[in-house]
N, C-alpha and C positions, 0 to 999 in steps of 0.2 A: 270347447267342452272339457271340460276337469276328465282327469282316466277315475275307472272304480275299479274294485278290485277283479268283479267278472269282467272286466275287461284286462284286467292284464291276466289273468287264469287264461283266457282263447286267445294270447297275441302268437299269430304265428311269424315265422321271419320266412320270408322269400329269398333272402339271398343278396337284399339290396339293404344297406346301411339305412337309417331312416330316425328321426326325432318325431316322439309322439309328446305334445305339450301338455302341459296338468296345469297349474295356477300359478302366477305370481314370480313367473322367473323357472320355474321346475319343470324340467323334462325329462323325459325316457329313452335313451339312445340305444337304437336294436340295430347288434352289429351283424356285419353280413353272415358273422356263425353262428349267428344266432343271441350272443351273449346281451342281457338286458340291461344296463345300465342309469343310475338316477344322477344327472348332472344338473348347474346351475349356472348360466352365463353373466357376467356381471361385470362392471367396470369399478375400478379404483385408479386413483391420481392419473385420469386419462390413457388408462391401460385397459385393454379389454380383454377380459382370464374367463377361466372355466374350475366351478369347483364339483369334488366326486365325493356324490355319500354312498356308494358301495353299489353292489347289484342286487337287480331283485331275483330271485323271493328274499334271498338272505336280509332282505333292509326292505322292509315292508311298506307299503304307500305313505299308512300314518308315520311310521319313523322320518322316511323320507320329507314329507312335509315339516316333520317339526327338527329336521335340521333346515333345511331352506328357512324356518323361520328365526333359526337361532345366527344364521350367516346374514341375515338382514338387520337383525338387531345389532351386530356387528358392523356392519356398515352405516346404521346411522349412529353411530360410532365413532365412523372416522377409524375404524380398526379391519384390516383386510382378512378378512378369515382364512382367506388361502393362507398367507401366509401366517397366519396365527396356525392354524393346522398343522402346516412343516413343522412349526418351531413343537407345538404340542407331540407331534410324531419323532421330532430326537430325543426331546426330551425323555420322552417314551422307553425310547432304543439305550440313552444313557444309563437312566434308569435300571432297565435290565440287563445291560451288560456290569454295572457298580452291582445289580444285587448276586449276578454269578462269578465274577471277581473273589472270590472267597477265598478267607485265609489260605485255605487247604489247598487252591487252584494256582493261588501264587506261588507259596509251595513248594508245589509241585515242577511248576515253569523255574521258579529260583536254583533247584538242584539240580535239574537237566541242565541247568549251565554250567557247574561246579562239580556233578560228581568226579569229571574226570580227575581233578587234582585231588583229590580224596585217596588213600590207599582204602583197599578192600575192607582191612578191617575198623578203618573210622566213619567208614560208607555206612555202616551197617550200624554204627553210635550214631550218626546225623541223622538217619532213620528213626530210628529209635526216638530221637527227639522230637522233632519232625511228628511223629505219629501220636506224641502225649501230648504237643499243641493241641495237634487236631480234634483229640479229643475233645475238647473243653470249645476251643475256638474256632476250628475247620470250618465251620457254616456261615460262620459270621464274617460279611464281604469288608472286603481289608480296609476301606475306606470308612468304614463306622466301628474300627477297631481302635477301643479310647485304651489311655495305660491302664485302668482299671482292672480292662478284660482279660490281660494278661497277667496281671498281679492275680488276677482270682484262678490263674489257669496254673500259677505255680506253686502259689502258697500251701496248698496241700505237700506239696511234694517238701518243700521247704519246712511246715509244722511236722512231719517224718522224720527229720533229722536229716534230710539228704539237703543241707545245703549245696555242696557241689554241684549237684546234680541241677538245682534251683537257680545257681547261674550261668549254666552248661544251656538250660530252654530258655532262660530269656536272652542270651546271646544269640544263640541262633532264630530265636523270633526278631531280635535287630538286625541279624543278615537280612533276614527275607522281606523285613521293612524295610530297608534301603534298598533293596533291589528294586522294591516298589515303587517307591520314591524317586527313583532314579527314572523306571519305566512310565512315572506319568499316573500311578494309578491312585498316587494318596500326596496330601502335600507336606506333611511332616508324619517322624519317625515316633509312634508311638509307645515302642521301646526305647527309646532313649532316656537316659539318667535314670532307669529303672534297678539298675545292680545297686545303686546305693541304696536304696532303702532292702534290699533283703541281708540277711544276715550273714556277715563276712564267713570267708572260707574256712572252715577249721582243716588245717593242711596237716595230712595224716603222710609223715616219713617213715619211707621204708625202713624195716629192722637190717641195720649194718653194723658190722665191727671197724671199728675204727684204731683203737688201743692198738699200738705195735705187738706185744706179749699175745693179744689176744687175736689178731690177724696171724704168728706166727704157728699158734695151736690149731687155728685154722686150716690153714695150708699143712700141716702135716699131718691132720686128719684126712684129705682130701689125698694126698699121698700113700695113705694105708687105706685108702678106700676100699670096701671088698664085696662090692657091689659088680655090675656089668662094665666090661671094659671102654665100651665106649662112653659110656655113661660117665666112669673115670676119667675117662680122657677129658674129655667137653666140661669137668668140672676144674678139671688143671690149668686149660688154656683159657676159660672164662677169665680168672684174675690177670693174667698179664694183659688183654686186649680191649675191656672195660666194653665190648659187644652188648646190645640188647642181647637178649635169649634166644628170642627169633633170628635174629640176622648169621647167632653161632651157629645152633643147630641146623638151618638150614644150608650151612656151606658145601657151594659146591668143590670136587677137588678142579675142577678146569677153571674156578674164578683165584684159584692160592698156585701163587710162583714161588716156590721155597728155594730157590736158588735168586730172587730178587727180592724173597721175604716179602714178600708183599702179597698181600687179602683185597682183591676189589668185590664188592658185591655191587651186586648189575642193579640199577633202576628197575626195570623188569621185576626185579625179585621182592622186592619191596612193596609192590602191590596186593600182595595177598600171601596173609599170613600163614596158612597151609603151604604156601611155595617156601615157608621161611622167609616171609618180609618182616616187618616188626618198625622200620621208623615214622617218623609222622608223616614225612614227604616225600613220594619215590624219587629218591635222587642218589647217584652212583657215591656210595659211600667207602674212600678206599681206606686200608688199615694195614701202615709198616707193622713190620712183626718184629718182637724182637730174640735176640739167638734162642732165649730159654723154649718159647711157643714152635720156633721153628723144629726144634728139636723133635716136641709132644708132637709137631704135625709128621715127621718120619715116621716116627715109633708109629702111630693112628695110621699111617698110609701102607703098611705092614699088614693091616685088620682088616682094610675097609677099602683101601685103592683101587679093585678092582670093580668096583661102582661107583655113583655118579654121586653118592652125598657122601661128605664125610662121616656124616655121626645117623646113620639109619638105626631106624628103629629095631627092635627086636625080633618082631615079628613080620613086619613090612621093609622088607630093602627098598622100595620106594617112596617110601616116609621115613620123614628123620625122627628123630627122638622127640618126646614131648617135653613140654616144661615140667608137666607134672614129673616126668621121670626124674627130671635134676633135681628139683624142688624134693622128692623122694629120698634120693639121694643124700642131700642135706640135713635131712629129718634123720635118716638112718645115722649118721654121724651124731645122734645126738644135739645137734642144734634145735631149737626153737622157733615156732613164728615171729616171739617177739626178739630173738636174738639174731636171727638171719635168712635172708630172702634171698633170691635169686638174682632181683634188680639191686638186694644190698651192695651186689658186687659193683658193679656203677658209681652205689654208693660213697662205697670203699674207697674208691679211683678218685673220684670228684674232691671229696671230703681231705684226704689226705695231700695230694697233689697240692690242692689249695692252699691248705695248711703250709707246703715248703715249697710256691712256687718261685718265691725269693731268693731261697735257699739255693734251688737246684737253679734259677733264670731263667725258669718259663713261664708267660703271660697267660692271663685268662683265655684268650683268642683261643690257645692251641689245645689248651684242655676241652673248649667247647668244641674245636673240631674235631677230636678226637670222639666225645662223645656225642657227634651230629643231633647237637642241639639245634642252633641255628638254620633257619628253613632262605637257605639265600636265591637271590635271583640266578641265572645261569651264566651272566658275565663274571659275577663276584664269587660263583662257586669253581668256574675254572682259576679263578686267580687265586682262593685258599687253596685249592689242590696243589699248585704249582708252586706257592711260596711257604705253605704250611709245612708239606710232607716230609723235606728233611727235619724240621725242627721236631716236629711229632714222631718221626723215627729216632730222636736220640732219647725225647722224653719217656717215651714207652720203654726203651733199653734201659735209660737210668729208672723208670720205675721196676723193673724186673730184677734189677740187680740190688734195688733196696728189699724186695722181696725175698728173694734167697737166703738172703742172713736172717732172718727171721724163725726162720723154720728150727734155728738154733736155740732159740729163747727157752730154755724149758721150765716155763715155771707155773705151766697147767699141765698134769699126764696125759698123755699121749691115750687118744683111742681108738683101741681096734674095733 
């Protein structure tokens, strides 16, 4: 006799496992807890299986029945429904897992693997990008993310005039595609060959002096500077050591051996730019001095030696000086934004060095280790340490001693 519904309303369970039959193959399995059960016993390719369409009340007689009838239509078929079911319930699972995969998840998984190589302060630009994807394409699961979606997530940024910046997000939406890529989640990179169609970099150079005459009015306004002394100082020894800003201002006096001449800044320090880091990649950046800098670091050790930064700030002995102060600094002498920056001094180095590296027989190599451009692995970074340093100690001395004479040129007045 078929079950009705008042009959499964009054079934009670005793305690003992039990099959109550309905039609056609359909039964009610009351487990000893009670739990009610709709199962279907059935054979395929001389296998004898059992298929579950849920429990009751949640799956009600009539439902139940009309899946017993839809696993029958199935088997005269030729189609096993059990396993049509599995394959329907990964499908399922795939499904949902591709729709939570989301840009933004990946993301998120791609920089927990990488922030550590990041310094502090390019942590916070990745971010930064990272979070203007998200905007536009966060939600959209990284596997249905065509180049389109990404061209439409930059382009605004791009019609802005911030190209830079335009290929700054779709670079890093190519990281986080390839990590994906790599991880299984997508089969090709849908940032790829996307930098070519947006609009090349218009590359904005820092304001530097380059001109001998005008490097030498330079430096001897910097010499009648009459501003803060340490502020003086750190603007003196900037030119001969071609330092980031960060990496100057932050120096400690326990990383400078002035009896070995020698400046190491620690890895450590590099990481965060409040400690005085400043390069791309924290990695131990050392710097021969040469006699003019060692000099400016006595006379400074005079000021300041008996604390732990060289160039502290005015108000905080536990903060060094800011940029803006130097930058300040600058201004106060009469220079210009568009005549001279702080990174001009870099500038300066690069620019001219280059200019006579023939001249004086130094290779591009040691200019760029000087100004740790190059982000090397750490067998090839102890091996420029080791075969660079003398050579970049003599180049820094011959650039210090082409500086000197300069300060002679007088053919802009001197300003106090």
């Amino acid at each position: 006799m078929p079950l009705t519904d008042t009959m499964l309303r009054n079934l009670k369970s005793d305690g003992t496992p039990a099959k109550l039959a309905d039609s056609e193959g359909l039964y009610l399995y009351l487990s000893a807890s009670g739990a009610r059960l709709w199962r279907m016993d059935y054979r395929f390719g001389s296998k004898r299986k059992t298929l579950s369409f849920g429990a009751y009340p949640a799956v009600s007689l009539k439902e139940a029945r009309r899946k017993r009838d839809k696993a029958k239509e199935l088997l005269a078929s030729e189609i096993d429904p059990g396993a049509q079911k599995k394959a329907a319930k990964e499908e399922a699972v795939s499904a949902a897992r591709e729709q939570a995969l989301t840009f933004a998840v990946v993301a998120q998984e791609w920089f927990a693997t990488k922030r550590d190589s990041y310094a502090t302060s390019n942590l916070k630009k990745k971010l930064w990008l990272i979070n203007a994807l998200n905007e536009r394409i966060g939600d959209k699961p990284i596997s249905k993310l065509a180049p389109g979606d990404i061209l439409a997530a930059v382009r605004p940024v791009e019609a802005a005039g911030h190209s830079g910046t335009a290929h700054k997000l779709v670079g890093t939406a190519g990281q986080i595609c390839r990590f994906a890529r790599t991880c299984g989640y997508i089969v090709c990179n849908p940032a790829d060959g996307l930098k070519e169609v947006l609009k090349p970099i218009q590359t904005k150079h820092y304001a530097t002096i380059t001109d001998p005459v005008a490097v030498g009015h330079l430096l001897r306004c910097i010499d009648e500077y009459q501003g803060g002394a340490v502020v003086g100082y750190a603007l003196k020894i900037l030119p001969y050591v071609a330092l980031r800003s960060a990496e100057l201002r932050g120096g400690r006096w326990s990383e400078i051996d002035l009896d070995k001449a020698l400046w190491t800044v620690p890895a450590s320090r590099q990481k965060n730019p409040k400690d005085g880091g400043g390069m791309k990649m924290p990695v131990v950046h050392t710097v021969p001095l040469p006699t003019q800098a060692v000099r400016l670091f006595r006379e400074l050790h005079l000021l300041t030696g008996s604390g732990d930064l060289c160039f502290p700030g005015r108000h905080w002995a536990s903060r060094c000086i800011s940029d803006m102060a130097l930058l300040n600094g600058i201004r106060r002498m009469g220079f210009g934004k568009e005549e001279m920056t702080i990174h001009g001094f870099r500038a300066m180095f690069s620019t001219i060095l280059n200019e006579k590296k023939l001249e004086w027989g130094f290779d591009g190599d040691i200019i760029e280790a000087q100004l740790a451009h190059k982000e090397q692995n750490a067998v090839r970074d102890a091996y420029s340490h080791a075969s660079y340093l003398d050579k970049r100690r003599k180049m820094l001395q011959k650039w210090a001693d082409y500086l000197g004479p300069l300060k002679a040129i007088h053919k802009y007045p001197s300003t106090s």
